[in-house]
N, C-alpha and C positions, 0 to 999 in steps of 0.2 A: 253216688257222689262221695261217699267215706271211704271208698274202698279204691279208687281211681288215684292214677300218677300221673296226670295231664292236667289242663285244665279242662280240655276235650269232654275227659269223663265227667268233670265236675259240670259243666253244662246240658250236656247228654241225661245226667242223673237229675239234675233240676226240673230240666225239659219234661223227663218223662214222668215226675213227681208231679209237676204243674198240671198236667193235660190229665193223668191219670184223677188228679184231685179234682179237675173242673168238670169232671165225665160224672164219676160217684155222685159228688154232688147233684148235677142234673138228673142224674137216674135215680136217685132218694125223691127228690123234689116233682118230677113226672109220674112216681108211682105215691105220693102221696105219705110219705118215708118221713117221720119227724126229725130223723136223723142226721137229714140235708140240712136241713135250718140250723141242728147245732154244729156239724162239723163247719159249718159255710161264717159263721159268728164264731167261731172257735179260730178259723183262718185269719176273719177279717179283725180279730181281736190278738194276734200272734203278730201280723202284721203291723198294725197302727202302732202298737211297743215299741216293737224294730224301728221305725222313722223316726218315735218318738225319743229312740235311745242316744247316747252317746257312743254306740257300737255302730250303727247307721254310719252315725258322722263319720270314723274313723274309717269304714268303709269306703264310703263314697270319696271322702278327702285325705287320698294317699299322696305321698308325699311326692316333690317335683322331682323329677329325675335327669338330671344332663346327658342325656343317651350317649354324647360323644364325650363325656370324661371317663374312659374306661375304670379309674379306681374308684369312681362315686358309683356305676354300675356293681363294681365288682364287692363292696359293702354292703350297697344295697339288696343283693342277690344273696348274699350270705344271711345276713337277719332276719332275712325272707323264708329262707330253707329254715333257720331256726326256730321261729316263733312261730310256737303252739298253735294261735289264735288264727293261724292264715291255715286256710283251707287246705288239704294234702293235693291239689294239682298243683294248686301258687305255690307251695314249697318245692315240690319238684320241680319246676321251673327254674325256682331260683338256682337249683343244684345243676339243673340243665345248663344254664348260661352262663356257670363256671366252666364249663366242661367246654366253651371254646374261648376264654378269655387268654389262653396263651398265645392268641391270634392276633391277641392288641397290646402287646407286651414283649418287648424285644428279649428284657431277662429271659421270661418264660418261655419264648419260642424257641429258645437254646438251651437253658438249663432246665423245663421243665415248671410245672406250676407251683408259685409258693406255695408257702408253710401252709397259709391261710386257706387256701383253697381244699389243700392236701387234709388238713384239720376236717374241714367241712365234711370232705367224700367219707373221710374215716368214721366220723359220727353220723352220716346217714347211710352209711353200711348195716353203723350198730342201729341207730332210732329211728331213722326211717322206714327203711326197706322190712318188709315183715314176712316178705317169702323167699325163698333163691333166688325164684324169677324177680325179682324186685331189688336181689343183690348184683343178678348176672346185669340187668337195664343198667345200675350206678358204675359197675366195669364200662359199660359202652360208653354210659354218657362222660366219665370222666379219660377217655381215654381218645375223645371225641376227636381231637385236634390233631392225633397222628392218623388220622384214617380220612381218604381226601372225602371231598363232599360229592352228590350224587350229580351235581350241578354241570353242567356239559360249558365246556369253553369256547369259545369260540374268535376268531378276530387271529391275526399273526400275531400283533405284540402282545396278546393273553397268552397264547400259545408258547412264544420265547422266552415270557417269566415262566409260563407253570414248567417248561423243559430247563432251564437254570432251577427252578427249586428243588426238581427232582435232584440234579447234579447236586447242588451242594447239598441235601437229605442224605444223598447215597455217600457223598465224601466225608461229611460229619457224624455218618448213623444217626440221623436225627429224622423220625419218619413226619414231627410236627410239621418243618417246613416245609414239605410239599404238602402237606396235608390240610394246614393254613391258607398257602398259597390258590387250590384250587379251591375252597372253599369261598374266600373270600373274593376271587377271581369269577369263581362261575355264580355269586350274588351279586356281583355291580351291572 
């Protein structure tokens, strides 16, 4: 889970800490092992803290989000990727969701993603990403929007926009809009 860019991993790593923990346990406790009863009181005393914290709350009671105000998303998604105290899948995420927000954003599907966004990729180049492969992932993901999506089209008038996107991407050099266009096209 500390070492994961998903939230995938971060579940996966939980998963397999939990089961792993309720296994030990029971095999201390079936061979007669004193050591179940402390790690097992040692769990259920880590835990009762945690609900009883103020850390819990913030947890569980994250903040509302307008999924269709692209700029409340688009803040929200940044704070996200910055702050420390969110998990390193939830951060990447937020950095992920940057990486196609030029898609809801007329400036940006033409000239490219603000500052703001640009800021972000830059600083989780440097504080994020801790190996190449973790620098080469923030190239993909921030580069997201010009590369179409793997999503198949289907219908004639999906097929009319995604061949006009392609036209105007090729007459503008701009690879975002078709790249937007089937993304967004092969998700409806």
């Amino acid at each position: 889970m500390d070492s994961g860019t998903t939230l995938m991993d971060d579940l996966l790593g939980v998963v397999m800490v939990g089961v792993s923990r309720d296994e030990l346990i029971r095999v201390y406790n079936a061979t007669g092992n004193p050591e179940g009863k402390r790690l097992e009181a040692k769990y259920d005393s880590i835990r009762a803290s945690f609900v009883a914290s103020d850390t819990a709350s913030s947890v569980v009671a994250t903040e509302r989000l307008n999924a269709l105000d692209p700029a409340a998303v688009r803040q929200t998604m940044i704070r996200v990727a910055h702050d420390r105290n969110n998990i390193r899948g939830w951060r990447w995420e937020g950095v992920y969701v940057l990486g196609i927000t030029p898609c809801a954003n007329p400036q940006e599907l033409v000239f490219g993603p603000a500052a703001d966004a640009r800021d972000t990729y830059a600083w989780a180049q440097q504080r994020l990403a801790r190996y190449p492969s973790e620098r080469a992932m923030l190239e993909v993901i921030f580069t997201r929007s010009e590369r179409p999506g793997h999503q198949g089209v289907s219908g004639a008038g999906r097929k009319l926009l995604v061949g006009a996107a392609d036209v105007v991407g090729f007459v503008l050099r701009n690879r975002r809009i078709p790249g937007c266009a089937r993304t967004l096209l092969g998700a409806l």
